[in-house]
C-alpha positions in Angstrom: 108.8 101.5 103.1 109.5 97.5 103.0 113.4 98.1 101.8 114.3 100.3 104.8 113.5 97.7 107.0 115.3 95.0 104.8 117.6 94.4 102.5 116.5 92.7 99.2 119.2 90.3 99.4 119.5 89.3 102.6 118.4 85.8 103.0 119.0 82.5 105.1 121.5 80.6 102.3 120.3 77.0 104.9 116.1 78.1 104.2 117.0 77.9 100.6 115.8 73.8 99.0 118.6 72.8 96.6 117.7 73.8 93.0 119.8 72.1 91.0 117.2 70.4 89.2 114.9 73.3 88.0 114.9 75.0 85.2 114.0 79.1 84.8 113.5 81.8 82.5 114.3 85.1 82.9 112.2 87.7 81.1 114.3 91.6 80.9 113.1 94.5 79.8 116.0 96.2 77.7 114.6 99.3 79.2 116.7 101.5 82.3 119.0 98.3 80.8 122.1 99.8 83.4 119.5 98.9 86.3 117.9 96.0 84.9 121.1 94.3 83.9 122.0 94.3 87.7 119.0 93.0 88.6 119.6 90.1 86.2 122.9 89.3 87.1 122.1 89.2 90.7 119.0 87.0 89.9 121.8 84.7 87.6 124.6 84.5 90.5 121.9 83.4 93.2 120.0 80.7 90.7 124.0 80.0 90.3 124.9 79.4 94.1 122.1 77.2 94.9 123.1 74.3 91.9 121.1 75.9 88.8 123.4 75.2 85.9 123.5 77.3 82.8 121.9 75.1 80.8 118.8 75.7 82.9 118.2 78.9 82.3 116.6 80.3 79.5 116.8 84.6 79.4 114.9 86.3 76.9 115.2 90.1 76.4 111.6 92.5 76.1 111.9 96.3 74.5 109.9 97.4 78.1 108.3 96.6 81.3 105.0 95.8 79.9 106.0 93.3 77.0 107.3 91.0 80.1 104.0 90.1 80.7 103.8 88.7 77.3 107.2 87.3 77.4 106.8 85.1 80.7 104.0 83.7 79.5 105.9 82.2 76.4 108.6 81.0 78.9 106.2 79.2 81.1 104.3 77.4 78.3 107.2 76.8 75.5 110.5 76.6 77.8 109.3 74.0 80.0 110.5 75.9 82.5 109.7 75.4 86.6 109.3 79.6 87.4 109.8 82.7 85.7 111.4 85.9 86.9 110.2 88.7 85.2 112.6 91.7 86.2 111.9 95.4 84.8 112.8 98.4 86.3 109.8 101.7 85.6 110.9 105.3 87.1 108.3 107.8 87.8 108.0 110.7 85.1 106.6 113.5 84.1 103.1 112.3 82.6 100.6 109.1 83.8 102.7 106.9 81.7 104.2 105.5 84.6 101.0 104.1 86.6 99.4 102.8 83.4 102.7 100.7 82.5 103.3 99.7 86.1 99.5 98.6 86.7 99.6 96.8 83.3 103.0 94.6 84.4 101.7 93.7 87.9 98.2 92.5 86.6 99.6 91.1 84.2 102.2 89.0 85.7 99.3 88.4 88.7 97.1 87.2 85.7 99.5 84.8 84.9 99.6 83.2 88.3 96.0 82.9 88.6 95.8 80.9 84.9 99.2 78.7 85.1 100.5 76.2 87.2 104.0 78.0 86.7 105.1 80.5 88.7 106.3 84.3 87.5 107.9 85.7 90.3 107.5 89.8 90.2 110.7 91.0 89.4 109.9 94.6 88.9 110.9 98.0 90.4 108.9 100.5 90.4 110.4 103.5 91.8 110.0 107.6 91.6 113.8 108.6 90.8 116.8 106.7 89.4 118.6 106.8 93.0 115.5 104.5 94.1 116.6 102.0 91.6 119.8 102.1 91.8 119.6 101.4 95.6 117.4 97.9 94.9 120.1 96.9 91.8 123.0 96.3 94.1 122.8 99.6 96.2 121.9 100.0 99.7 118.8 98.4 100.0 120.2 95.7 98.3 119.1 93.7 94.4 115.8 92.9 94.1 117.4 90.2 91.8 118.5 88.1 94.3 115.2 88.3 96.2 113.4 87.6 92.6 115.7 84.2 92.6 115.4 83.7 96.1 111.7 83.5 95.8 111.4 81.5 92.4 113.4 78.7 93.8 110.9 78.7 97.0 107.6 78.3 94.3 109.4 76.0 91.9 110.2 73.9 95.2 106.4 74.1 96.0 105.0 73.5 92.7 107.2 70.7 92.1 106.4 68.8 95.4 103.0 69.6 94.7 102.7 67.7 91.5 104.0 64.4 93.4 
């Protein structure tokens, strides 16, 4: 398992290009809200410490997991935005829900960065128990929130000095 060898946000603060001139949306699924409200404020802090000001983000709220496929691509064509986070949080259950809505998210959100020049940055736990989650949102392994910012200021950088 990738988090037992690292935490999610752990990171070198000096590998990190200055972002204060981007601009992101943040897609949340209102769903396992306690878990993916940590992930968004850890995403929010880190876009926060490396010079994103309020004004450029733009956080939109999705009933699930699967509708942030949907709303990223809104973001990325109507927010003039530089990358997306799309952050969702699906726990394992009783019945093959869980495998259609996580293999719906992550094509969807691959989709998406085969077809746009933006980037949506993957977001999304996809765990087997609560404890799981909660160990990514702030817990021991970590917030995948902060890795989720981390790596949407790296392909804003990129697709910004690309378009030079």
């Amino acid at each position: 398992m990738a988090t037992s060898l690292k935490n999610l946000s752990q990171y070198n603060p000096e590998q990190i290009p200055d972002a204060g001139a981007y601009k992101f949306g943040i897609a949340v699924s209102e769903w396992n809200h306690d878990i993916t409200g940590a992930l968004l404020q850890g995403a929010l802090d880190t876009l926060k410490r490396h010079g994103v000001s309020d004004d450029n983000i733009t956080t939109i709220y999705v009933p699930g997991s699967f509708e942030l496929t949907n709303a990223a691509r809104h973001l990325a064509l109507q927010a003039q935005v530089d990358a997306v986070i799309a952050i969702g949080c699906v726990i394992r259950g009783d019945t093959p829900h869980f495998d259609y809505v996580c293999q719906g998210v992550t094509q969807g959100i691959a989709a998406l960065n085969t077809m746009m020049d933006t980037p949506v940055i993957y977001g999304v736990l996809t765990t087997n128990n609560l404890q799981q989650s909660l160990d990514r949102a702030g817990g021991i392994h970590g917030n995948k929130g902060v890795e989720a910012a981390i790596t949407a200021i790296k392909m804003a950088d990129i697709a910004c000095t690309l378009k030079k």
